[in-house]
PDB file as gemmi writes it, atoms N, CA and C in Angstrom:
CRYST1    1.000    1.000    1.000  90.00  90.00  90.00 P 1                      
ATOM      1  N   UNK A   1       0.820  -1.202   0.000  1.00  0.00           N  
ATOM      2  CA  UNK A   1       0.000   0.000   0.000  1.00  0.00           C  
ATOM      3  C   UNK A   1       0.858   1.258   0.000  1.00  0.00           C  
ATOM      4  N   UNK A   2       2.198   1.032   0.361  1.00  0.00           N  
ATOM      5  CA  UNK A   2       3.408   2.720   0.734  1.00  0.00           C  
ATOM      6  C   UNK A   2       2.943   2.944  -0.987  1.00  0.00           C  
ATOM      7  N   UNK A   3       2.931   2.002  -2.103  1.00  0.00           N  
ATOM      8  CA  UNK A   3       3.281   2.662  -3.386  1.00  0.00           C  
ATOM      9  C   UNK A   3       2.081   3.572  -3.524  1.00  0.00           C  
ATOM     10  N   UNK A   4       1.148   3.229  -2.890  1.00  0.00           N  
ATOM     11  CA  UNK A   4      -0.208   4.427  -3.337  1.00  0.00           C  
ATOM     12  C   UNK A   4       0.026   5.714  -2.621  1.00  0.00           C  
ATOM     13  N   UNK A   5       1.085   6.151  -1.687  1.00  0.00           N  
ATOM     14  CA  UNK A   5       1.087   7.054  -0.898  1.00  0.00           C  
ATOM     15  C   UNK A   5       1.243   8.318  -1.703  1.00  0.00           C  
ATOM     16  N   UNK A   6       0.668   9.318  -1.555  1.00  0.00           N  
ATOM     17  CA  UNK A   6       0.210  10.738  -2.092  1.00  0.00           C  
ATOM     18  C   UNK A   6       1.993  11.445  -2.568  1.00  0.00           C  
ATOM     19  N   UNK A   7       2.492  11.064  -1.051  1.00  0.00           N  
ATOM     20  CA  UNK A   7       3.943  12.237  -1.281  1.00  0.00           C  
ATOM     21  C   UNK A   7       4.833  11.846  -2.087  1.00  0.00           C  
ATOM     22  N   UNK A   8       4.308  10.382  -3.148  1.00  0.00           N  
ATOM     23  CA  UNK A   8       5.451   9.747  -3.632  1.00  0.00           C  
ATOM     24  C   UNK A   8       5.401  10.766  -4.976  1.00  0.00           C  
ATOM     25  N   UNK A   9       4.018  11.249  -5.658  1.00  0.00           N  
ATOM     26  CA  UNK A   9       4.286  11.974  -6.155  1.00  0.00           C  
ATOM     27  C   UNK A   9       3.877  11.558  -7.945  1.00  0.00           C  
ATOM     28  N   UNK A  10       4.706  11.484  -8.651  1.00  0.00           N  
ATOM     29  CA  UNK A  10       4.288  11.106  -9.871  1.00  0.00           C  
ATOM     30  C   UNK A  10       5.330   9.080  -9.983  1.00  0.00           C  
ATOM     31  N   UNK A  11       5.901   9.028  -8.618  1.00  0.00           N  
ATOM     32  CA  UNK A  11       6.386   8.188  -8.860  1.00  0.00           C  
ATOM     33  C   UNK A  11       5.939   7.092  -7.911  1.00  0.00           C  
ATOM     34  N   UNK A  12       4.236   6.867  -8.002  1.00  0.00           N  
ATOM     35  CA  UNK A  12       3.963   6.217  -7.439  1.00  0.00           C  
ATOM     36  C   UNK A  12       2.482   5.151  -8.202  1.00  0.00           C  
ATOM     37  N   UNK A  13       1.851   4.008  -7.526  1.00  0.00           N  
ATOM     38  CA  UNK A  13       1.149   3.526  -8.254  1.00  0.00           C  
ATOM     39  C   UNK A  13      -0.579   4.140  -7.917  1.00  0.00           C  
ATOM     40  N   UNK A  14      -1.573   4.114  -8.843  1.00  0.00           N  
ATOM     41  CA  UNK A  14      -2.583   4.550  -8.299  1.00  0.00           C  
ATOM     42  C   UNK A  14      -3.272   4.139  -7.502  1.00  0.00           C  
ATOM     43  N   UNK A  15      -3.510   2.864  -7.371  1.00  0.00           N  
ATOM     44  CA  UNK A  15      -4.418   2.107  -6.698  1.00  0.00           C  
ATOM     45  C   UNK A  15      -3.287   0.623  -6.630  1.00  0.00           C  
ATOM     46  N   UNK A  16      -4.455  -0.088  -5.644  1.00  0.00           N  
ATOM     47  CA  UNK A  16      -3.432  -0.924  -4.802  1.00  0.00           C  
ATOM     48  C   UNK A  16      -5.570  -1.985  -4.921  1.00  0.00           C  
ATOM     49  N   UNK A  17      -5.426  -3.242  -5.630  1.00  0.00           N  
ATOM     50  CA  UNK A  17      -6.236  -4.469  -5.794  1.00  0.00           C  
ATOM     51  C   UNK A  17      -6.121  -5.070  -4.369  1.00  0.00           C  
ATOM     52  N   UNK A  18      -7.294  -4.904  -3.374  1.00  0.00           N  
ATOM     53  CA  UNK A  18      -7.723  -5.920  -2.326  1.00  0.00           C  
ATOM     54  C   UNK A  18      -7.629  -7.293  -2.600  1.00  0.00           C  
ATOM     55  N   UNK A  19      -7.105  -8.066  -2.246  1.00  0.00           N  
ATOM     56  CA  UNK A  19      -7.371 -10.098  -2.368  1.00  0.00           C  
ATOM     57  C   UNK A  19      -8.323  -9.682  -2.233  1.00  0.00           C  
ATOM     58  N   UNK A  20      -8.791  -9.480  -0.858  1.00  0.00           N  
ATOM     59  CA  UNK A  20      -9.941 -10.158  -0.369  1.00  0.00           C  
ATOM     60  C   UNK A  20     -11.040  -9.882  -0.982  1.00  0.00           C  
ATOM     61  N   UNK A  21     -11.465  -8.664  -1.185  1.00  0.00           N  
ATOM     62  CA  UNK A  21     -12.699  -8.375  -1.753  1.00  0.00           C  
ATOM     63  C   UNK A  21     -12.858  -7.812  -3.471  1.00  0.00           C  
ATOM     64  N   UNK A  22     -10.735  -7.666  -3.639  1.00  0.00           N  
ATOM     65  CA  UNK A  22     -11.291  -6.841  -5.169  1.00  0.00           C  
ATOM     66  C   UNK A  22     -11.720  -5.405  -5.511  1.00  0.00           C  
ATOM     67  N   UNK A  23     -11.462  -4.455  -4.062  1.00  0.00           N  
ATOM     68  CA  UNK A  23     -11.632  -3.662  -4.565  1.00  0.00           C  
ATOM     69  C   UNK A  23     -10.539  -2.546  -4.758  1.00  0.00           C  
ATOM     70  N   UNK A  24     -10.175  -1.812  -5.417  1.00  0.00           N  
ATOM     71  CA  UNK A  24      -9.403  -0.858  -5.423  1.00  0.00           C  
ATOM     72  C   UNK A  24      -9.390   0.122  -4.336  1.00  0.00           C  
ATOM     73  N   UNK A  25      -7.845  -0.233  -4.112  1.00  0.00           N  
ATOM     74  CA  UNK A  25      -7.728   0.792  -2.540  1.00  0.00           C  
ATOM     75  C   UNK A  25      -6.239   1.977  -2.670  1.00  0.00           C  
ATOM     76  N   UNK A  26      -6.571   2.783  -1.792  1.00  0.00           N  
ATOM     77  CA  UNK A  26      -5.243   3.493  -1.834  1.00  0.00           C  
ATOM     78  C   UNK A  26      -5.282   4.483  -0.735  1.00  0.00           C  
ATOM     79  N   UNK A  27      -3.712   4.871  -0.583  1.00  0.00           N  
ATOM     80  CA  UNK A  27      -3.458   5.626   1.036  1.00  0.00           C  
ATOM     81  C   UNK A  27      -4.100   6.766   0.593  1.00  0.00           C  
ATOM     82  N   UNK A  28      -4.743   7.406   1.434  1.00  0.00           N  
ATOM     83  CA  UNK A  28      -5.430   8.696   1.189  1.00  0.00           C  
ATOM     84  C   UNK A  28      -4.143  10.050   1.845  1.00  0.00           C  
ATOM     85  N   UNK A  29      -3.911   9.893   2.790  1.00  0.00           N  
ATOM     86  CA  UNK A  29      -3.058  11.061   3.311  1.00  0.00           C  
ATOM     87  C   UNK A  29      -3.566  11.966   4.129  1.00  0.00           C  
ATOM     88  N   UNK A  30      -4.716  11.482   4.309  1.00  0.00           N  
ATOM     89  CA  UNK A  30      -5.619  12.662   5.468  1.00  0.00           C  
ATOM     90  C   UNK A  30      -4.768  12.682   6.714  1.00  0.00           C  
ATOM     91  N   UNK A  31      -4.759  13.992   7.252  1.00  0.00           N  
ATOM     92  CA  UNK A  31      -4.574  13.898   9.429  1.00  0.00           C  
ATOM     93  C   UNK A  31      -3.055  13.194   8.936  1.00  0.00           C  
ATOM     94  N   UNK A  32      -2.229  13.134   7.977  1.00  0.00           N  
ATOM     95  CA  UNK A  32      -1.221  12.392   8.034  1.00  0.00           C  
ATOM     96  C   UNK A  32      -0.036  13.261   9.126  1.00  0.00           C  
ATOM     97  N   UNK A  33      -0.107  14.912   9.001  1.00  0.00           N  
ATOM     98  CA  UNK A  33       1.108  15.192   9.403  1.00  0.00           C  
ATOM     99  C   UNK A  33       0.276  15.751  10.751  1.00  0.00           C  
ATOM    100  N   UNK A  34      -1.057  15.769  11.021  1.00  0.00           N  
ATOM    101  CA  UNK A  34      -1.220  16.074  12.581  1.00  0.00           C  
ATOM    102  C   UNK A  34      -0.768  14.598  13.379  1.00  0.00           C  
ATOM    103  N   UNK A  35      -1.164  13.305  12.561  1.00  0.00           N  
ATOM    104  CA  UNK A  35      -1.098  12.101  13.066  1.00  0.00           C  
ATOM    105  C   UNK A  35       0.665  12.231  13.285  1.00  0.00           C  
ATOM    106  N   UNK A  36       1.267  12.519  13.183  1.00  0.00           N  
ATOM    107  CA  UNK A  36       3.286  12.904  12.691  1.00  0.00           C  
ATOM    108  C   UNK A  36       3.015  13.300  14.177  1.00  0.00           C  
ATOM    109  N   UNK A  37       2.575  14.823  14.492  1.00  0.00           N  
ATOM    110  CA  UNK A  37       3.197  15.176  15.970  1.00  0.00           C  
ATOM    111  C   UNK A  37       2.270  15.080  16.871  1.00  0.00           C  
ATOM    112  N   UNK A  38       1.319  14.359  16.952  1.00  0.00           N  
ATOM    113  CA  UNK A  38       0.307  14.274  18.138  1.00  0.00           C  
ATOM    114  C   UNK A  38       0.286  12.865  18.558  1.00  0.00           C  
ATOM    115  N   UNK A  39       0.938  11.933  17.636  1.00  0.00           N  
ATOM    116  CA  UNK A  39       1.041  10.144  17.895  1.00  0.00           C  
ATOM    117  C   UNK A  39       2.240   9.977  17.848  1.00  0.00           C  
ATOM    118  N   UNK A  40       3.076   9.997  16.513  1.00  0.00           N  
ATOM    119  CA  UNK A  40       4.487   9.375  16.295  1.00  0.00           C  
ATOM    120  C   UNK A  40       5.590  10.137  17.413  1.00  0.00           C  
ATOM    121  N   UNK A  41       5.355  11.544  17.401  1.00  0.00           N  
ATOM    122  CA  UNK A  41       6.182  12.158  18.292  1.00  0.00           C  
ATOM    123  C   UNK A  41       6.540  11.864  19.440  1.00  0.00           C  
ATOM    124  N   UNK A  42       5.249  12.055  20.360  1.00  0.00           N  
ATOM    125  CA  UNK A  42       4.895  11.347  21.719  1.00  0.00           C  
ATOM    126  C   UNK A  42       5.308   9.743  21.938  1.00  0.00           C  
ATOM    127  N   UNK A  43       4.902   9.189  21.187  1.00  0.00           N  
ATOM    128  CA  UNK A  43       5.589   7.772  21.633  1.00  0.00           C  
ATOM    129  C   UNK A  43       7.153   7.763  20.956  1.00  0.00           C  
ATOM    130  N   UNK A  44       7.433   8.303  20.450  1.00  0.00           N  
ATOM    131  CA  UNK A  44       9.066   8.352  20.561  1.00  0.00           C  
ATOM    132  C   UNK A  44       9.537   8.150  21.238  1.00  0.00           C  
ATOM    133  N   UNK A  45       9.307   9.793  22.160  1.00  0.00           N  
ATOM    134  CA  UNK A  45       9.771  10.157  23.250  1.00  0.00           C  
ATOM    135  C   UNK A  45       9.417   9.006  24.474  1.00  0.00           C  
ATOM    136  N   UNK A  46       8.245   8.419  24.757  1.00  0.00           N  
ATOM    137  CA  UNK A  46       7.783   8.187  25.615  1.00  0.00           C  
ATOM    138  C   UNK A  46       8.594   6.248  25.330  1.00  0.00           C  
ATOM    139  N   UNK A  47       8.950   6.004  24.486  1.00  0.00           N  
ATOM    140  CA  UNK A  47       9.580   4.297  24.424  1.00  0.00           C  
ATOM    141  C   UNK A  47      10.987   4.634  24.268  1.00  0.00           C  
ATOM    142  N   UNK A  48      11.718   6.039  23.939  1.00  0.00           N  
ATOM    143  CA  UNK A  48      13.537   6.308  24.197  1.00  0.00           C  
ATOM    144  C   UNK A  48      13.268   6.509  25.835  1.00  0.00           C  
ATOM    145  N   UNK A  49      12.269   7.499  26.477  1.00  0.00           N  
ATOM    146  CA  UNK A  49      12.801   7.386  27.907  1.00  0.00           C  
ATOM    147  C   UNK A  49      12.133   6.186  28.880  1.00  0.00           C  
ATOM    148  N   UNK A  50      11.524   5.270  28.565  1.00  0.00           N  
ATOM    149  CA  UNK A  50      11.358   4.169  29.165  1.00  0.00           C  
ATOM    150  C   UNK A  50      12.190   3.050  29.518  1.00  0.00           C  
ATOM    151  N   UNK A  51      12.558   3.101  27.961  1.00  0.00           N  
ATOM    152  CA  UNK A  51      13.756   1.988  27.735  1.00  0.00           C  
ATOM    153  C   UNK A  51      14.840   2.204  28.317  1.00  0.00           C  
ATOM    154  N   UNK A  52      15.299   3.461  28.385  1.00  0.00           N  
ATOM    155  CA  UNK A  52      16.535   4.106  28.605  1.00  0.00           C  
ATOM    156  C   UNK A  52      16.196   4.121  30.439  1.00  0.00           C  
ATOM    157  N   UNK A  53      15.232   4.358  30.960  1.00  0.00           N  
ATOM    158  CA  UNK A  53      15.257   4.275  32.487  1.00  0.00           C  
ATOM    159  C   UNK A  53      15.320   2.875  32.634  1.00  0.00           C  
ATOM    160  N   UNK A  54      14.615   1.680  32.247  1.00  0.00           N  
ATOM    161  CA  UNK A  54      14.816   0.321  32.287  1.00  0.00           C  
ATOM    162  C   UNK A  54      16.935  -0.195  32.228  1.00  0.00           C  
ATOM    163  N   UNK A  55      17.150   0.745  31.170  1.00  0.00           N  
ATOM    164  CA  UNK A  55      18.486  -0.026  30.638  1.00  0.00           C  
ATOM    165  C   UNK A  55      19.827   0.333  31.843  1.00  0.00           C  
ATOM    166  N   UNK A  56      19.226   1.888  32.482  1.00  0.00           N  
ATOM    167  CA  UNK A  56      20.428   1.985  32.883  1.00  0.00           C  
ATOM    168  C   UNK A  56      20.347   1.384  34.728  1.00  0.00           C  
ATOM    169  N   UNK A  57      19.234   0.544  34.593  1.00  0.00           N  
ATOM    170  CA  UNK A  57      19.531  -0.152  36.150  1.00  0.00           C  
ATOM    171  C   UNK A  57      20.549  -1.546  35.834  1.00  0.00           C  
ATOM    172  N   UNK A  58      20.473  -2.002  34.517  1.00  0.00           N  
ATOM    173  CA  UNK A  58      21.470  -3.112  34.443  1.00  0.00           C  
ATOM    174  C   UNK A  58      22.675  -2.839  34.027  1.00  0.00           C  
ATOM    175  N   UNK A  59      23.782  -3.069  34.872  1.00  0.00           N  
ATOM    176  CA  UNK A  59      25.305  -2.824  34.713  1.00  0.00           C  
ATOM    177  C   UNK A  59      26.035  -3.090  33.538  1.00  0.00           C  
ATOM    178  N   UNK A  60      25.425  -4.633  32.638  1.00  0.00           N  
ATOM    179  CA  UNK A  60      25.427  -4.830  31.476  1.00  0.00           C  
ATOM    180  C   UNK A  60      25.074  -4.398  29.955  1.00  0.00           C  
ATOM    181  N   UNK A  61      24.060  -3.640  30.591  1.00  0.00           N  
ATOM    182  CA  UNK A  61      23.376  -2.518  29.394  1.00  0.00           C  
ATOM    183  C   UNK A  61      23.649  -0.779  29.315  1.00  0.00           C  
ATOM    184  N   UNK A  62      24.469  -0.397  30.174  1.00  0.00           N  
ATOM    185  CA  UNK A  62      24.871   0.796  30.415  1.00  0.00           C  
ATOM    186  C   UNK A  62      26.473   1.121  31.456  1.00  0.00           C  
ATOM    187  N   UNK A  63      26.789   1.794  31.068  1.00  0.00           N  
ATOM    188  CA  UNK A  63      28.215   2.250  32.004  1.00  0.00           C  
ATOM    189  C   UNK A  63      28.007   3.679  32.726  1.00  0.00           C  
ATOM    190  N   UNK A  64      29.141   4.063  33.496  1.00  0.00           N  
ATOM    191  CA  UNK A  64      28.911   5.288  34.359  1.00  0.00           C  
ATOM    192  C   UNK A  64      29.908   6.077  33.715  1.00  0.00           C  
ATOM    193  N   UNK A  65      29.502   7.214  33.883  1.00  0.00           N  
ATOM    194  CA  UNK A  65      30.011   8.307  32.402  1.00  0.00           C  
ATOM    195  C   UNK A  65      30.290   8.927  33.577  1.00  0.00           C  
ATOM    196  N   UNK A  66      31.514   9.085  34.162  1.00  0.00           N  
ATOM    197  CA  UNK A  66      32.138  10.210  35.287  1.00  0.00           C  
ATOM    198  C   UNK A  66      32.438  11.265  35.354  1.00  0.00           C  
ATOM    199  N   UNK A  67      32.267  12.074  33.754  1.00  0.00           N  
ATOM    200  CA  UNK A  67      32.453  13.487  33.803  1.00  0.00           C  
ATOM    201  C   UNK A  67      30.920  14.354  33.657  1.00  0.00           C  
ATOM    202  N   UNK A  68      30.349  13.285  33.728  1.00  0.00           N  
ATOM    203  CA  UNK A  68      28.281  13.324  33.404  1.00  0.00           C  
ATOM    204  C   UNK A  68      27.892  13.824  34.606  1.00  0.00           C  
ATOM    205  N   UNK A  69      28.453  11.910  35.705  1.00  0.00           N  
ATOM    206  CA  UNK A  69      27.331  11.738  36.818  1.00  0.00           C  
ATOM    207  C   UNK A  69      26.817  10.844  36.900  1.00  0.00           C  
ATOM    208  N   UNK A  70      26.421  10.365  35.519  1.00  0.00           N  
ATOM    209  CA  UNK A  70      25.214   9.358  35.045  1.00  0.00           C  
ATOM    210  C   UNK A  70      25.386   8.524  33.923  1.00  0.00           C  
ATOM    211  N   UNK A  71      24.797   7.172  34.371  1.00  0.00           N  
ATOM    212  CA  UNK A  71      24.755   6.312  33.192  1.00  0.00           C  
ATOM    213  C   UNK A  71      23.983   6.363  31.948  1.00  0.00           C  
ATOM    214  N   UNK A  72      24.918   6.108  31.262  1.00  0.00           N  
ATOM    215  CA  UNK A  72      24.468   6.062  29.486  1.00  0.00           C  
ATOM    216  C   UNK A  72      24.300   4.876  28.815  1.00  0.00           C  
ATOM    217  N   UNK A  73      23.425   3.999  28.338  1.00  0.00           N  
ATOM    218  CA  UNK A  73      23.282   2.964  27.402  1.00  0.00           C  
ATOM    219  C   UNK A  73      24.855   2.654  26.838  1.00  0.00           C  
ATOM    220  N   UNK A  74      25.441   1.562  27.041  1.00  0.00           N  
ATOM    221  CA  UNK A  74      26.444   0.941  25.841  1.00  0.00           C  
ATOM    222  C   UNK A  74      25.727   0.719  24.615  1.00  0.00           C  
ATOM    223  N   UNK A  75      26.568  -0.042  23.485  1.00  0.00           N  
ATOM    224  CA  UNK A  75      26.140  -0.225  22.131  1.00  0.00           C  
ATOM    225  C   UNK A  75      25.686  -1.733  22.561  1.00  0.00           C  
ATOM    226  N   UNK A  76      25.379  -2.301  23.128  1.00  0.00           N  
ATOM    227  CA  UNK A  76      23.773  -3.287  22.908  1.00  0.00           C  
ATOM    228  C   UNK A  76      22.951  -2.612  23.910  1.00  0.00           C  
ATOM    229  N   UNK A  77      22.691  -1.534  24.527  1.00  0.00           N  
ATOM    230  CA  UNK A  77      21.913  -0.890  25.084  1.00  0.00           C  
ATOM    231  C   UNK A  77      20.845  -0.126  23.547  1.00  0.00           C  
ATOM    232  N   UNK A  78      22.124   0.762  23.464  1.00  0.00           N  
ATOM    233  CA  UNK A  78      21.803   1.395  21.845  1.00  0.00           C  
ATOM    234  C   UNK A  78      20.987   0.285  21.032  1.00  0.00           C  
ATOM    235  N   UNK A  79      21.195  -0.556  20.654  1.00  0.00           N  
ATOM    236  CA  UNK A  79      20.272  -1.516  20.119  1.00  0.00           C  
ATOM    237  C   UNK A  79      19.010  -1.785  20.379  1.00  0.00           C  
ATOM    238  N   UNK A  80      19.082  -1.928  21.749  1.00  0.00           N  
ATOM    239  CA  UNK A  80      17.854  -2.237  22.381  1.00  0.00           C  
ATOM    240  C   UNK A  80      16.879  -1.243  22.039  1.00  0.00           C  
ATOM    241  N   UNK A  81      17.176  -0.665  22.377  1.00  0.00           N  
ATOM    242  CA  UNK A  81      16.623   1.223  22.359  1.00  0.00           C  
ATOM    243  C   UNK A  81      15.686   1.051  20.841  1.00  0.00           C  
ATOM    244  N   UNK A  82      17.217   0.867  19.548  1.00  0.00           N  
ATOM    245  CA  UNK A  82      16.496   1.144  18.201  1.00  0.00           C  
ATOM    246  C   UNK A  82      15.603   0.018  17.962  1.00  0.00           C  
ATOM    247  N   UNK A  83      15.779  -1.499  18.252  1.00  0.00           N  
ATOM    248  CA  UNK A  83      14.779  -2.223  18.383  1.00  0.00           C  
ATOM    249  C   UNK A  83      13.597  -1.581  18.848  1.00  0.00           C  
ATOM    250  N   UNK A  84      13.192  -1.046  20.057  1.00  0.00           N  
ATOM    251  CA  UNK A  84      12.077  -0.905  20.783  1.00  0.00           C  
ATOM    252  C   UNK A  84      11.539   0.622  19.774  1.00  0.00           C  
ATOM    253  N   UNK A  85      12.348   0.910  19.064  1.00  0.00           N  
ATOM    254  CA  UNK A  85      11.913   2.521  17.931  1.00  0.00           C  
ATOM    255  C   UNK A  85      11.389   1.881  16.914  1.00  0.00           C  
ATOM    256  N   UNK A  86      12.045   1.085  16.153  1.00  0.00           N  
ATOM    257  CA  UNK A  86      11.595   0.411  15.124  1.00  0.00           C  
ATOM    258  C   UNK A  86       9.973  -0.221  15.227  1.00  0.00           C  
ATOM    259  N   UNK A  87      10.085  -1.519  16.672  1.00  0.00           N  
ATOM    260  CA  UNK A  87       8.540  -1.446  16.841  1.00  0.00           C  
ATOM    261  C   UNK A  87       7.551  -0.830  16.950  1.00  0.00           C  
ATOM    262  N   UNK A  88       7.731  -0.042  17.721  1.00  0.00           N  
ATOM    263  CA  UNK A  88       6.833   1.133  17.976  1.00  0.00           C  
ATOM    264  C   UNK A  88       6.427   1.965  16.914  1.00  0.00           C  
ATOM    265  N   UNK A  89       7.337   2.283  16.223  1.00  0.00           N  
ATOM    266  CA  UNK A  89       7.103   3.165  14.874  1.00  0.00           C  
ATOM    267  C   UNK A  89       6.590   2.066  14.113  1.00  0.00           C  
ATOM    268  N   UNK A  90       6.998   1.061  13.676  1.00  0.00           N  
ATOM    269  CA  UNK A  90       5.873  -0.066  12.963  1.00  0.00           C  
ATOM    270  C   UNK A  90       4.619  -0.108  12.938  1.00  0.00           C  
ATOM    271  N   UNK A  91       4.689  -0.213  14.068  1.00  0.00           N  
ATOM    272  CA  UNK A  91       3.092  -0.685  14.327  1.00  0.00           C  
ATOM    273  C   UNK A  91       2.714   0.792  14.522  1.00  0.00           C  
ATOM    274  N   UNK A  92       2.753   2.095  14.712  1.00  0.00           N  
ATOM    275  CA  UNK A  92       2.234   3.129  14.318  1.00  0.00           C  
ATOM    276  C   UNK A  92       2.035   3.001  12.714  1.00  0.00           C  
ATOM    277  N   UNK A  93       2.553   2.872  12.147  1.00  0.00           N  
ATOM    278  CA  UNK A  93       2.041   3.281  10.744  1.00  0.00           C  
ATOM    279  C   UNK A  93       0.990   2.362   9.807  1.00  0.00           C  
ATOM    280  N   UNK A  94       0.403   1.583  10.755  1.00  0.00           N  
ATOM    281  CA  UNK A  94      -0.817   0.839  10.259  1.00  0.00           C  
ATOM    282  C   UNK A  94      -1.746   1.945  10.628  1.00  0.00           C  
ATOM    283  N   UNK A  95      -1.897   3.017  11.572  1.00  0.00           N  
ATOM    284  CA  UNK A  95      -3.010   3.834  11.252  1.00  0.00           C  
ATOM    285  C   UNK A  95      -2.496   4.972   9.976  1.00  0.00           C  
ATOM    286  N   UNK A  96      -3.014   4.250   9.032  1.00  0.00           N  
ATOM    287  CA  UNK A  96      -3.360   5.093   7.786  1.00  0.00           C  
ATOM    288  C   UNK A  96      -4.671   5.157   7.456  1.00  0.00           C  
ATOM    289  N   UNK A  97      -5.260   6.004   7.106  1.00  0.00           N  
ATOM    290  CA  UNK A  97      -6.374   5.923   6.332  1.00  0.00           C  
ATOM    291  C   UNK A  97      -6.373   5.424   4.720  1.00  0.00           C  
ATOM    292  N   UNK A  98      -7.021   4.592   5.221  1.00  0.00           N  
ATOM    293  CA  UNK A  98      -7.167   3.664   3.215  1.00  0.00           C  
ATOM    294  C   UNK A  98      -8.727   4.539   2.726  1.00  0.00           C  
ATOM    295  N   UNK A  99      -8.711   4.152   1.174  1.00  0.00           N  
ATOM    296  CA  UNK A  99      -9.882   5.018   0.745  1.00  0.00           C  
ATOM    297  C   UNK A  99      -9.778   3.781  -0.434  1.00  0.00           C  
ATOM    298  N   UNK A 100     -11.320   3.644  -0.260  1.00  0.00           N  
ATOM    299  CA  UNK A 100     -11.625   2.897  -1.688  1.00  0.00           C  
ATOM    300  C   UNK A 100     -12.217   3.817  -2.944  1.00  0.00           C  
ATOM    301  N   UNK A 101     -11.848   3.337  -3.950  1.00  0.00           N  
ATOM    302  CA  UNK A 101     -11.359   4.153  -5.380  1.00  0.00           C  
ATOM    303  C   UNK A 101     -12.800   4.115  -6.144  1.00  0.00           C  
ATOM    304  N   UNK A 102     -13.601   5.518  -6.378  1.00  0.00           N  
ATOM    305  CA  UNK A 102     -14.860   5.256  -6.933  1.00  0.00           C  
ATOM    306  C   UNK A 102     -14.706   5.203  -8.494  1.00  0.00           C  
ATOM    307  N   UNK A 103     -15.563   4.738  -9.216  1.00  0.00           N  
ATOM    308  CA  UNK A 103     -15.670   4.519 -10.737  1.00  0.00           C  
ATOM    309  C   UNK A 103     -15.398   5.667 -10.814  1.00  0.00           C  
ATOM    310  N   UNK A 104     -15.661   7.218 -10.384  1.00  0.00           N  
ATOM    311  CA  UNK A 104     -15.217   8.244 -11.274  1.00  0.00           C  
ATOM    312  C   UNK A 104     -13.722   8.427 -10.975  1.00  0.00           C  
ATOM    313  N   UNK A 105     -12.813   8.581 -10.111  1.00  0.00           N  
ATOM    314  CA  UNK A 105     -11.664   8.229  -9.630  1.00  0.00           C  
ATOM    315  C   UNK A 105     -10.892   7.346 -11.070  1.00  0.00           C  
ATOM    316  N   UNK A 106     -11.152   6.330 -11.386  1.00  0.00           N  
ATOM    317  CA  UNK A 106     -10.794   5.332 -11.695  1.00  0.00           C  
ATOM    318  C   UNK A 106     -10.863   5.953 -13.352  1.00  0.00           C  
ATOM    319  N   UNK A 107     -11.523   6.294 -14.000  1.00  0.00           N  
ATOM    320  CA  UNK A 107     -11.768   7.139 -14.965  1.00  0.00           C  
ATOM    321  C   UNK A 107     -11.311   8.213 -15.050  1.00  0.00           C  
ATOM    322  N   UNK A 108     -11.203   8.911 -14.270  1.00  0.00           N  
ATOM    323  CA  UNK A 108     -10.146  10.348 -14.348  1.00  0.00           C  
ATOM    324  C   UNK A 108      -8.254   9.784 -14.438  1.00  0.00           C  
ATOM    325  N   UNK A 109      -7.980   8.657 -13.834  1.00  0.00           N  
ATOM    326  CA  UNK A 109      -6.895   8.300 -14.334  1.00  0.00           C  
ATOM    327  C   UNK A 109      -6.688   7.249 -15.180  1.00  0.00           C  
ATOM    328  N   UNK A 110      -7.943   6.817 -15.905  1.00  0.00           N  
ATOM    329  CA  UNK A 110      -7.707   6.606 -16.965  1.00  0.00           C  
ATOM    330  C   UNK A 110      -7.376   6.887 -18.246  1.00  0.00           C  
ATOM    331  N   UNK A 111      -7.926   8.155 -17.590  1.00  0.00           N  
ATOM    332  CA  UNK A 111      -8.352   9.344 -19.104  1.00  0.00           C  
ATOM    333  C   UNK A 111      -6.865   9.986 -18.496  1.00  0.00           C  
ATOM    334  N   UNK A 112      -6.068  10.348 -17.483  1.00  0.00           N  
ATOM    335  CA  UNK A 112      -4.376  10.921 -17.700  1.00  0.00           C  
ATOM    336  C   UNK A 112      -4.025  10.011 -18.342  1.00  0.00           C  
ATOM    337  N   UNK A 113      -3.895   8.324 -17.795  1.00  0.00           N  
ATOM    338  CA  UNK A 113      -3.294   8.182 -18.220  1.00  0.00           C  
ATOM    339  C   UNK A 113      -2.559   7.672 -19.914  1.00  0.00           C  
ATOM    340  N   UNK A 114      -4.269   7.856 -20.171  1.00  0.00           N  
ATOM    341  CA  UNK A 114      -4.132   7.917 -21.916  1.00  0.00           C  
ATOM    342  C   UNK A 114      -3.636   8.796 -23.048  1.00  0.00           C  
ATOM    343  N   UNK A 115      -3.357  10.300 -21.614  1.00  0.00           N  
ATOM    344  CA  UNK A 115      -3.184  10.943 -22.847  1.00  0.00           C  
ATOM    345  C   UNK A 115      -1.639  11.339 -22.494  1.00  0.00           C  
ATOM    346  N   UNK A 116      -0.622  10.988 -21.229  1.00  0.00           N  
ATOM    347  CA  UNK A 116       0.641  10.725 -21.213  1.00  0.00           C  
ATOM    348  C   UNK A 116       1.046   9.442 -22.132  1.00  0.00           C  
ATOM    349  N   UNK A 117       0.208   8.485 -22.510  1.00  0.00           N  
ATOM    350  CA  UNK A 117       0.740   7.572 -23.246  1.00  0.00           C  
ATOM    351  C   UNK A 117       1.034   7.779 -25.000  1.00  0.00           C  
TER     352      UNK A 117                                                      
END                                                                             
C-alpha cells in the first residue's frame, strides 16, 4: 500500500487491488502530518525514555560516564533502544487511512493516463 502514498508523487502507483474483496484501494493522506506530531512524536519520546530508564539499572546494558554523573546505554543498550523505535514506529504506521477508489476516480486516471501515453 506505501506505493499508493500521495507524497510519492508522480512516482507512485494509483491504486493498490484488495485479495480479499477486489476492490481498489489506496493511502489517502488525510490527518497524516497532525497524526506525525500528536502520535508518532509522543511515543518516541515516551519508548527512548522508558527503555533508557529500564536499561540503565542493568550494569550490562549501560556504564557510568564520570564526567556526566550518570549512566548512558552501551552499544547493545543502543540496540535495544532502536529495536524498541523500530517497533513502535511499525506498528504506528498501520493507522493510515485507506480510501476505496470510486468509478469516477478510476476514470479520471484513466483518461491521464491515456493521454501521457
Amino acid at each position: 500500500m506505501d506505493a499508493t502514498n500521495p507524497q510519492r508523487r508522480s512516482n507512485r502507483t494509483d491504486f493498490h487491488m484488495c485479495g480479499g474483496c477486489g476492490r481498489l484501494l489506496y493511502l489517502t493522506g488525510e490527518r497524516r502530518l497532525r497524526r506525525f506530531y500528536l502520535l508518532h512524536v509522543p511515543v518516541f519520546l515516551v519508548v527512548v525514555n522508558a527503555v533508557f530508564s529500564v536499561l540503565v539499572n542493568f550494569e550490562s546494558l549501560s556504564y557510568y560516564h564520570e564526567a556526566r554523573g550518570h549512566n548512558e546505554p552501551n552499544f547493545l543498550g543502543f540496540l535495544i533502544i532502536c529495536v524498541a523505535l523500530f517497533v513502535s514506529v511499525s506498528a504506528l504506521l498501520r493507522f493510515e487511512i485507506v480510501g476505496v477508489a470510486t468509478s469516477n476516480e478510476i476514470e479520471k486516471l484513466d483518461a491521464q493516463g491515456d493521454q501521457t501515453n
